[in-house]
SERO-234922 format. One record per residue (C-alpha): residue number from 1; x, y, z. Coordinates in nm, 4 decimals, always signed. Example, Ala and Ser with C-alpha at 12.3 -4.5 7.8 and 13.67 -1.06 7.14 Angstrom:
REM SERO-234922
R, 1, +1.2300, -0.4500, +0.7800
R, 2, +1.3670, -0.1060, +0.7140
REM end
This chain:
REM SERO-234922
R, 1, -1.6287, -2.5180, +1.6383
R, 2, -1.9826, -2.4835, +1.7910
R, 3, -2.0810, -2.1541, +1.9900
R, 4, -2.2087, -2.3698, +2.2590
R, 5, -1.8556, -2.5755, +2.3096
R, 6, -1.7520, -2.4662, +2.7025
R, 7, -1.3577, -2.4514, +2.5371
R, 8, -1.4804, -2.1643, +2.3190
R, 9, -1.5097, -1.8663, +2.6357
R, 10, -1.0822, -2.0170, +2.7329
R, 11, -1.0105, -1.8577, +2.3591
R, 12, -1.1282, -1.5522, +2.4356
R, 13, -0.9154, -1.2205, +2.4706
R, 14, -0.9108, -0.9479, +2.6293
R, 15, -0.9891, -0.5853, +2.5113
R, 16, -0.7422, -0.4026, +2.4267
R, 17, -0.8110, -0.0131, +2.4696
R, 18, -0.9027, -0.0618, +2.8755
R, 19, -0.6398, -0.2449, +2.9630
R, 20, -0.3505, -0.0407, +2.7864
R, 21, -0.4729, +0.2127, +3.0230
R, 22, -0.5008, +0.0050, +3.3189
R, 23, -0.1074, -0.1291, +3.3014
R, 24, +0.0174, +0.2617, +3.1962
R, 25, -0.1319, +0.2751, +3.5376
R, 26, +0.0832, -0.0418, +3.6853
R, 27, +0.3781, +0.0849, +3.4808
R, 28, +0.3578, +0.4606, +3.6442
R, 29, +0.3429, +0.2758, +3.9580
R, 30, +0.6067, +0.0104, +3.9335
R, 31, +0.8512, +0.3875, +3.8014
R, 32, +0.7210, +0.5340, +4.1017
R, 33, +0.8909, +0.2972, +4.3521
R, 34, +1.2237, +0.2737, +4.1334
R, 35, +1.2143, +0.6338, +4.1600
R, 36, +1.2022, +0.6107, +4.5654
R, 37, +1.4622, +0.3844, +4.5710
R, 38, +1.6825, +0.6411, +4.4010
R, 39, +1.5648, +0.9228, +4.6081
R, 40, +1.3999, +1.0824, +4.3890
R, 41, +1.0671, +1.1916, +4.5417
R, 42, +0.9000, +1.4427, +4.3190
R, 43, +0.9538, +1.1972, +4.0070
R, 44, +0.7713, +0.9070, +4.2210
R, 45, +0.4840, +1.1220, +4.2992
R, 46, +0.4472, +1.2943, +3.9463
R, 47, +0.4417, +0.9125, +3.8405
R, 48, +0.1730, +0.8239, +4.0869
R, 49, -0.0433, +1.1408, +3.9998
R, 50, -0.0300, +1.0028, +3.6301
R, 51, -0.1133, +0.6429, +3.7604
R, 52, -0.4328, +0.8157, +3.8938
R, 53, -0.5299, +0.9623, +3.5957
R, 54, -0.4855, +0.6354, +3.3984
R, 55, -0.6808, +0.4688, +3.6573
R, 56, -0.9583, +0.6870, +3.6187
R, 57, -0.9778, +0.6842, +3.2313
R, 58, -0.9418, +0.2832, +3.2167
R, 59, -1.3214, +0.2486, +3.3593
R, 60, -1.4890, +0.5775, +3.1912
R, 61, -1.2757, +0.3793, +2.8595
R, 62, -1.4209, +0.0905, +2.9592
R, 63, -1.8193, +0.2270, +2.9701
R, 64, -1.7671, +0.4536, +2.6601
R, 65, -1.6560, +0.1898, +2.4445
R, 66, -1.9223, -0.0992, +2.6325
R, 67, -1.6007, -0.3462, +2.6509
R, 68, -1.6164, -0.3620, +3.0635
R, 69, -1.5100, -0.7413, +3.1475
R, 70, -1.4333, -0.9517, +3.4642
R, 71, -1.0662, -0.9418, +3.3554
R, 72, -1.0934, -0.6281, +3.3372
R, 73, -1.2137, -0.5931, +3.6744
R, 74, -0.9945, -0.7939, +3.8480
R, 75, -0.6541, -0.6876, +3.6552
R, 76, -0.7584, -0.3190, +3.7881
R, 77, -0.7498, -0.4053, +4.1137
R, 78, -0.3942, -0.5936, +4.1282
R, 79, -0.2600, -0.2765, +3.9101
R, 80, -0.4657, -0.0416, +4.2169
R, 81, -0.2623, -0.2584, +4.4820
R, 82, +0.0850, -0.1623, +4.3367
R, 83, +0.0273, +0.1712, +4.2315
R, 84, -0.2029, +0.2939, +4.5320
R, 85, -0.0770, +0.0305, +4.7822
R, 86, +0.2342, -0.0539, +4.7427
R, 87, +0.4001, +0.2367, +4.5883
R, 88, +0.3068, +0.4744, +4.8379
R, 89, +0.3876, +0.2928, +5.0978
R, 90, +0.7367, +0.2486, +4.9675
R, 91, +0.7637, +0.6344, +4.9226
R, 92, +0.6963, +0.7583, +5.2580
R, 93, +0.9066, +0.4548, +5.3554
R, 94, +1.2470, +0.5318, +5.1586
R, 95, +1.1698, +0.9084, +5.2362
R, 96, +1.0814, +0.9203, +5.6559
R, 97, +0.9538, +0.6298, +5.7976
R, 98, +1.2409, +0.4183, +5.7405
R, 99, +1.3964, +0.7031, +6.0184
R, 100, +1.1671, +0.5462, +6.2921
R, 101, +1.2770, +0.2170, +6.2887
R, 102, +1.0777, -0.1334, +6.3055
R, 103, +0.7752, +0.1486, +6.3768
R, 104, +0.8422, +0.2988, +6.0219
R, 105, +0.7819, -0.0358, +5.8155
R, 106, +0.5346, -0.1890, +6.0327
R, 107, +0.3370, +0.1418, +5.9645
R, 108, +0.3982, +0.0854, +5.5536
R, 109, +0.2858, -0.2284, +5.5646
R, 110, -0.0224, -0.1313, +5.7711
R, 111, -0.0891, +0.1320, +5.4637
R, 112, +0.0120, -0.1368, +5.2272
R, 113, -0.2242, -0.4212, +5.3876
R, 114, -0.5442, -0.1505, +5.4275
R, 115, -0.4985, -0.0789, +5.0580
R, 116, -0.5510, -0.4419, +4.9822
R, 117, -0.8150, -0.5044, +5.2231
R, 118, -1.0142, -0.2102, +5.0765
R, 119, -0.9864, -0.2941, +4.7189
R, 120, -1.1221, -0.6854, +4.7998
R, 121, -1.3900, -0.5271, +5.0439
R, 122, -1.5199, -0.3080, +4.7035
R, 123, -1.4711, -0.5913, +4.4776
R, 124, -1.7091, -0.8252, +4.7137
R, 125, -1.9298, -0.5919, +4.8745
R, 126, -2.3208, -0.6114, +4.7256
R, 127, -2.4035, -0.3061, +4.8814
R, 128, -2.3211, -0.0040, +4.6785
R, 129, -2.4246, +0.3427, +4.5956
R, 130, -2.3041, +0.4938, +4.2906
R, 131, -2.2922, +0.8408, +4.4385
R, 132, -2.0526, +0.7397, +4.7142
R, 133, -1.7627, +0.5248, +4.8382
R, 134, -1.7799, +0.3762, +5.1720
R, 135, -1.4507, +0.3942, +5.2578
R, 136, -1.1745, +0.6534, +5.1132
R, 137, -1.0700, +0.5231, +4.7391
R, 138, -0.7415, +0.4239, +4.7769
R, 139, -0.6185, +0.6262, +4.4428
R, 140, -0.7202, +0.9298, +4.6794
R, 141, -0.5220, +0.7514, +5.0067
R, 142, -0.1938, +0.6906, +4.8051
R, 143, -0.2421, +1.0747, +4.6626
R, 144, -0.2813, +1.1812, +5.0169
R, 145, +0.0120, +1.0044, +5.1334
R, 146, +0.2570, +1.0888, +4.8511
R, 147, +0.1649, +1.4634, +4.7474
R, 148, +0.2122, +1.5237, +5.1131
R, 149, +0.5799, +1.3497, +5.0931
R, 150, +0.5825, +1.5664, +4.7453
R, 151, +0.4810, +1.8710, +4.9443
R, 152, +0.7073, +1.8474, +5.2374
R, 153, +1.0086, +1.7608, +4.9776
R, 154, +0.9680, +2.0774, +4.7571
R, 155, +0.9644, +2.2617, +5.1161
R, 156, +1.3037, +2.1394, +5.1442
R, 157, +1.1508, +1.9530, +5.5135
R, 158, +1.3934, +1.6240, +5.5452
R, 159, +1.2009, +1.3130, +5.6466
R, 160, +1.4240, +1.2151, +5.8842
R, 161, +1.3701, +1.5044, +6.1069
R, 162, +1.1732, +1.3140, +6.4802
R, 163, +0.8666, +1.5542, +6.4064
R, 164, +0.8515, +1.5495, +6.0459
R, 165, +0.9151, +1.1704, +6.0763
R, 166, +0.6112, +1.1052, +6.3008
R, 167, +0.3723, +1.3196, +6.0594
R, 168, +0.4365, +1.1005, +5.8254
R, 169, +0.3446, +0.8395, +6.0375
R, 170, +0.0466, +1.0058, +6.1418
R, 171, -0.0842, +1.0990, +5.7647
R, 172, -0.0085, +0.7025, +5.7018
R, 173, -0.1735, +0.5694, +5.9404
R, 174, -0.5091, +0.7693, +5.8978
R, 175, -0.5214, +0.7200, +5.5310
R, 176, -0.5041, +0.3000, +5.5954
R, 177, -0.7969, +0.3935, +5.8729
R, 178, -0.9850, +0.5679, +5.6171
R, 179, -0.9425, +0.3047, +5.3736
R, 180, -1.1020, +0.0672, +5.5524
R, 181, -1.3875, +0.2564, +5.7559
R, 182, -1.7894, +0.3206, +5.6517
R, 183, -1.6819, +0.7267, +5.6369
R, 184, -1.8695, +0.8500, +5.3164
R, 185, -1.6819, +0.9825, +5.0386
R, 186, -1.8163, +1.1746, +4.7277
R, 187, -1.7541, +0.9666, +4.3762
R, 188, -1.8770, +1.1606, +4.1494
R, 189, -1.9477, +0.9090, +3.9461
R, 190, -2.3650, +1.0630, +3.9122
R, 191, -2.2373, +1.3688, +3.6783
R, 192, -2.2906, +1.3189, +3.3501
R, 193, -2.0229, +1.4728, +3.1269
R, 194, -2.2493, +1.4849, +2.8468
R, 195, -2.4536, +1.7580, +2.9902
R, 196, -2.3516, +2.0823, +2.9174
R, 197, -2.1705, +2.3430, +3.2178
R, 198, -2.2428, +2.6917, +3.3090
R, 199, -1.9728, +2.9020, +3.1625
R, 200, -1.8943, +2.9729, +3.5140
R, 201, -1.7326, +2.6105, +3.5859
R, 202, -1.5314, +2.6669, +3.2986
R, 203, -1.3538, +2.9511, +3.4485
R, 204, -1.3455, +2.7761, +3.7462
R, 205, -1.1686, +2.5059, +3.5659
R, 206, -0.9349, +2.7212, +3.3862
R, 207, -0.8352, +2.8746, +3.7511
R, 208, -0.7421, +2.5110, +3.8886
R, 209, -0.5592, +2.4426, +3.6113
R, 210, -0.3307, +2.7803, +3.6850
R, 211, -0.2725, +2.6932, +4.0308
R, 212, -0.2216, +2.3028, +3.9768
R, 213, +0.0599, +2.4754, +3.6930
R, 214, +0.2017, +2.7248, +3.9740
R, 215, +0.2744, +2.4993, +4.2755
R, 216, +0.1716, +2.1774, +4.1960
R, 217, +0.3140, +1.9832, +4.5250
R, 218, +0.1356, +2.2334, +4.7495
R, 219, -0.1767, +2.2760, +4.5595
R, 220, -0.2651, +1.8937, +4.4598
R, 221, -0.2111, +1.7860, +4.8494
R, 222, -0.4351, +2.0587, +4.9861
R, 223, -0.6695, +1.9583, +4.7163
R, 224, -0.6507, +1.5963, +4.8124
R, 225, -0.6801, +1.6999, +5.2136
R, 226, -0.9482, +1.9158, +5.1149
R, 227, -1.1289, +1.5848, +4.9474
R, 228, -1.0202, +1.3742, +5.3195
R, 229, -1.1827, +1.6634, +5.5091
R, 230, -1.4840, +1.6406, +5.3175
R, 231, -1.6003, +1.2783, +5.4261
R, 232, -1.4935, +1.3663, +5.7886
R, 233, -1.6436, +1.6676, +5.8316
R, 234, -1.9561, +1.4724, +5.5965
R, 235, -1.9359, +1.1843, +5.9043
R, 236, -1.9350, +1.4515, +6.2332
R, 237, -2.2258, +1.6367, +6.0746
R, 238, -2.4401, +1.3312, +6.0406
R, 239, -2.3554, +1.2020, +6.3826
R, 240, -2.4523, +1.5223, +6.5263
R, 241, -2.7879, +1.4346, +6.4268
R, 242, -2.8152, +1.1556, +6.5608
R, 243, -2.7628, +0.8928, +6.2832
R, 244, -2.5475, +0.6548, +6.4820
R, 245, -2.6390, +0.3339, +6.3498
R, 246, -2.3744, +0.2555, +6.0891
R, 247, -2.1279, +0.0483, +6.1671
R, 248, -1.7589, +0.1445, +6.1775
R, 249, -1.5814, -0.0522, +5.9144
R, 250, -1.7006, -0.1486, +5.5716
R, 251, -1.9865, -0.3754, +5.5981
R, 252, -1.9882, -0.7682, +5.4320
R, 253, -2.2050, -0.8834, +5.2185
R, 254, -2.4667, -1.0491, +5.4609
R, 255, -2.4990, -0.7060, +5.6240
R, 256, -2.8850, -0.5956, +5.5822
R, 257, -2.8898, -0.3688, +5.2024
R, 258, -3.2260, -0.2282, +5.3142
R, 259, -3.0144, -0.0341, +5.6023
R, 260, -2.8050, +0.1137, +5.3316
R, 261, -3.0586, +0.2075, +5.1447
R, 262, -3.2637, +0.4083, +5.3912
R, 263, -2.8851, +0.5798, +5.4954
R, 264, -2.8799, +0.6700, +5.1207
R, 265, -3.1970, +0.8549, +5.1175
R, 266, -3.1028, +1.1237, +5.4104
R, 267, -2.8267, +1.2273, +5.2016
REM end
């Protein structure tokens, strides 16, 4: 068979190595919502915190080993709707929304529909800049959702309690805002883990570690609310200068690059 035959690129496969990190990732996810259904609330976020870390090795894999692909790509993205979308939405569902009636699943599927709405936005969108994401990642939204059903959980707080209910609600609804605004979130996709750290970080590291190990419910949400904070409190101090002109939702690709450019650059 020729090189040049057009049938030849239908025979090709996949690679292996990304993708058997990329559906751990859809299989943590898919767990995580069989473990709502049971009740089971700390197992369904424990399974969604490991989704996260499979989602974040199957690119670095992918880069390392040079076998990126549009498959790839695209396959990431449907596993990111379950496991970040999807799966979240069912937790906070099963464990306090459903308490709030038609409210409580409209709100899910609000979360549910932002998450998918963000990831084709990022998929489509021309306009990037490898130090941020416009818009909050939606591994970090279905963290910030879940650890904080985790959190309340391991405080013994029932999620059908009016209050607790409509917090819930509240943390839901801002994540699926998030998802889909222009608010500037750190990547950290710029540091280079082949450089060498000051001894310090390493300490540092060690410390996180010890405190992830002692309360891990508590300490991974106020990490991830610390990481939400960041791009708001990022947003209010740049429109206290002034810069005004961005636009409030993720832009399309016809919006004018050069604009994003020139935002990039006061950073």
């Amino acid at each position: 068979m020729s090189e040049n035959d057009p049938t030849s690129n239908a025979r090709k496969g996949i690679y292996f190595l990304p993708s058997l990190f990329t559906t751990a990732g859809l299989f943590f996810g898919f767990f995580a919502i069989i473990q709502a259904t049971h009740g089971n609330f700390d197992r369904a976020a424990l399974a969604i915190f490991v989704a996260m870390i499979m989602d974040g090795l199957d690119g670095r894999v992918a880069r390392w080993t040079n076998t990126a692909s549009d498959f790839g790509k695209e396959y990431d993205s449907l596993v990111d709707l379950i496991a970040f979308g999807l799966a979240p939405a069912l937790v906070v569902y099963f464990w306090s929304l459903q308490s709030i009636g038609r409210a409580g699943w409209l709100i899910a599927f609000l979360y549910a529909a932002a998450t998918a709405l963000r990831l084709a936005r990022f998929n489509t969108l021309t306009i990037k800049d490898n130090r941020y994401f416009f818009g909050l990642p939606s591994p970090s939204a279905g963290a910030f959702v879940v650890f904080w059903v985790w959190c309340m959980h391991d405080f013994e707080f029932t999620g059908y309690d009016t209050v607790i209910a409509w917090l819930s609600a509240l943390v839901t609804v801002s994540a699926a805002i998030l998802m889909v605004s222009n608010v500037k979130f750190r990547s950290f996709k710029d540091f280079d883990y082949k450089n060498k750290i000051p001894f310090v970080v390493l300490i540092v590291l060690i410390l996180a570690y010890v405190l992830i190990s002692s309360d891990p419910p508590t300490v991974l949400f106020l990490i991830t609310l610390g990481y939400v904070l960041s791009g708001l409190v990022s947003w209010v101090w740049r429109w206290r200068k002034g810069d005004e002109s961005s636009p409030s939702f993720l832009p399309d690709d016809h919006e004018d690059e050069e604009h994003f450019e020139n935002e990039s650059r006061k950073d």
